[in-house]
C-alpha positions in Angstrom: -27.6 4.5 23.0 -25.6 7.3 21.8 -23.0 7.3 24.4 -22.5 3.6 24.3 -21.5 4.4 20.8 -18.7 6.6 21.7 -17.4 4.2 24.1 -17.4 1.5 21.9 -15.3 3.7 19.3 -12.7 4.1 22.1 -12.1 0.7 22.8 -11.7 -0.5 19.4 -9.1 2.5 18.8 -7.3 1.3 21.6 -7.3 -2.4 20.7 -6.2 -1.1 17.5 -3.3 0.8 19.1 -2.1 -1.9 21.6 -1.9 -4.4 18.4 0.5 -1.6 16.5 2.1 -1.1 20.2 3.0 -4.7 20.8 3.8 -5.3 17.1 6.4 -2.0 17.1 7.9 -3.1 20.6 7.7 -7.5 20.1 8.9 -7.5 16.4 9.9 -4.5 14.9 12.5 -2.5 17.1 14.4 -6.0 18.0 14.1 -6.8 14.4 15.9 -3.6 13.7 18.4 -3.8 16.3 19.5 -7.4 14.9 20.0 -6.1 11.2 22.2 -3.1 12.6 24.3 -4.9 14.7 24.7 -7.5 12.1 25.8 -5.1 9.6 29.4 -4.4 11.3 28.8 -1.0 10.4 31.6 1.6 11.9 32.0 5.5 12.9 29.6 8.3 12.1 27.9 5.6 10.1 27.1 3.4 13.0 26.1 6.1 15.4 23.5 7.4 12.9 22.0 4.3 12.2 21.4 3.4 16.0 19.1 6.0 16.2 16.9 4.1 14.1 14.9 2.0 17.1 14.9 5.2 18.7 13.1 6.7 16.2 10.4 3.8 15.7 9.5 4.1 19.3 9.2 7.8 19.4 6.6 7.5 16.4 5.1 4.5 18.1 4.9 7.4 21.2 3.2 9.8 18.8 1.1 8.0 17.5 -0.2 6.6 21.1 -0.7 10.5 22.1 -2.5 11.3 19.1 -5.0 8.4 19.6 -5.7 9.4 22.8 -6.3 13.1 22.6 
């Protein structure tokens, strides 16, 4: 009984993280990518700013990899 209990732990964290997965990768980063580009932004500015997406899927990474271990 006590191992099923575990296992069911596991798969409700990793419902939990494909929900926040699809979420980050379906709505956010496109949303993000949309508001940049339609900001005309130019220069250093620009090139800052499109790290942004980057960013959100490296934390969406990080957060994957600390679920799992």
């Amino acid at each position: 009984m006590q191992a099923n209990k575990g296992f069911t732990q596991y798969v409700q964290a990793f419902i939990g993280l494909m929900v926040v997965t699809i979420i980050a990768v379906s709505v956010t980063i496109p949303t993000v990518i949309t508001a940049i580009s339609d900001a005309g932004l130019t220069g250093t500015t620009e090139t800052v700013v499109e790290i942004v997406p980057l960013m959100i899927a490296v934390a969406v990474l990080m957060l994957v990899v600390s679920v799992i271990r």
